[in-house]
Kinemage of the C-alpha trace (Angstrom):
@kinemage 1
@onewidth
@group {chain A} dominant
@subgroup {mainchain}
@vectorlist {calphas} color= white
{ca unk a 1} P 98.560 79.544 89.952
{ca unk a 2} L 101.632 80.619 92.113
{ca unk a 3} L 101.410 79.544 95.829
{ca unk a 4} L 101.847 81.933 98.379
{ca unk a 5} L 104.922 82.285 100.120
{ca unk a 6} L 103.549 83.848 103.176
{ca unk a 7} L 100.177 82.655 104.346
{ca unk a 8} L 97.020 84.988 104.556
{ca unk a 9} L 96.846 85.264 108.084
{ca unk a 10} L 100.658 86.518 108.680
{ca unk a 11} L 100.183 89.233 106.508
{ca unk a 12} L 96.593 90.740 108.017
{ca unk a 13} L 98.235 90.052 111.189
{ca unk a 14} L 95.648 87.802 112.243
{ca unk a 15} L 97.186 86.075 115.277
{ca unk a 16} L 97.022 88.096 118.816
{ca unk a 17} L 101.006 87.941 118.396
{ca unk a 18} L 100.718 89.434 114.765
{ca unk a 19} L 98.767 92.079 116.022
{ca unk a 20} L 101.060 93.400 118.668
{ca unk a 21} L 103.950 92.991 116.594
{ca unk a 22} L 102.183 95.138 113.990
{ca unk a 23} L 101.658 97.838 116.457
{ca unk a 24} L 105.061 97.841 117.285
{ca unk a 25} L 106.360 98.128 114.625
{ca unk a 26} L 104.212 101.048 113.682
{ca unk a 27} L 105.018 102.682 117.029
{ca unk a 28} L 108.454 102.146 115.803
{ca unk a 29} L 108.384 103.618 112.291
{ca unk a 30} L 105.815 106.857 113.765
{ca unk a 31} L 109.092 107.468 116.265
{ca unk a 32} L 111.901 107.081 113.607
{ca unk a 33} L 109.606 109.586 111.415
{ca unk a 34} L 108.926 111.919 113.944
{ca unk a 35} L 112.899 112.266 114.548
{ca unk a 36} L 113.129 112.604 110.972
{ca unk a 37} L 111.193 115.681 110.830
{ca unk a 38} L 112.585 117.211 113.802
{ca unk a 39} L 115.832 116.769 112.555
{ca unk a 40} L 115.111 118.283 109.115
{ca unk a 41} L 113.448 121.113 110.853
{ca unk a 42} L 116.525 121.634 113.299
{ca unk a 43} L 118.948 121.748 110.032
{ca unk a 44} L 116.149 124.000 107.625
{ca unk a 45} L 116.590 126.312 110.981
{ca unk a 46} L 120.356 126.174 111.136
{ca unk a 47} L 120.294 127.178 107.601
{ca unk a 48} L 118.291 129.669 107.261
{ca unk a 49} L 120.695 130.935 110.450
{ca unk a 50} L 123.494 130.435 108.784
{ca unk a 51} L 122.608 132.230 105.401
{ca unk a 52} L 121.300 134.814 107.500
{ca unk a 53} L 124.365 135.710 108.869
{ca unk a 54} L 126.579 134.814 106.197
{ca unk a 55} L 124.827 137.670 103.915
{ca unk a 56} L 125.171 139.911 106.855
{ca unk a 57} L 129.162 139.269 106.937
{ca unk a 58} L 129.443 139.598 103.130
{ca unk a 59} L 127.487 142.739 103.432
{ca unk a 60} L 129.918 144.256 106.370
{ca unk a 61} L 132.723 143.099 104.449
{ca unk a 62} L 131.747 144.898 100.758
{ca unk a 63} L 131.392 148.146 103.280
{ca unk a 64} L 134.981 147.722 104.393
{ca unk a 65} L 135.973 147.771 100.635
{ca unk a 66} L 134.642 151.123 99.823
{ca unk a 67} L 137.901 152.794 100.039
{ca unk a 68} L 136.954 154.474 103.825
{ca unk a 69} L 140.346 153.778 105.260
{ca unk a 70} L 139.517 150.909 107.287
């Protein structure tokens, strides 16, 4: 039998102190993965601003090609 490294009580957070860190820590990683999200959403938005007007440039400048003079 292997003993265990960490005792039974530090991992279920059993001590008042264990407890609070624990919620900390949650409160911690909830915050980091809200920003996360919010950040992938701001650059999914950027891009599909970007490729928006990107197609619309491409598409203005084939128009120009089309021997008009221009």
């Amino acid at each position: 039998m292997i003993p265990a490294l960490i005792s039974s009580s530090t991992t279920s957070g059993g001590t008042a102190a264990g407890q609070a860190g624990l919620a900390t820590a949650r409160g911690t990683l909830d915050a980091r993965q809200q920003q996360l999200e919010d950040a992938r959403a701001v650059e999914r938005a950027w891009r599909e601003f970007y490729d928006e007007h990107r197609a619309d440039f491409l598409a203005s400048c084939a128009g120009r090609k089309g021997g008009d003079g221009k």
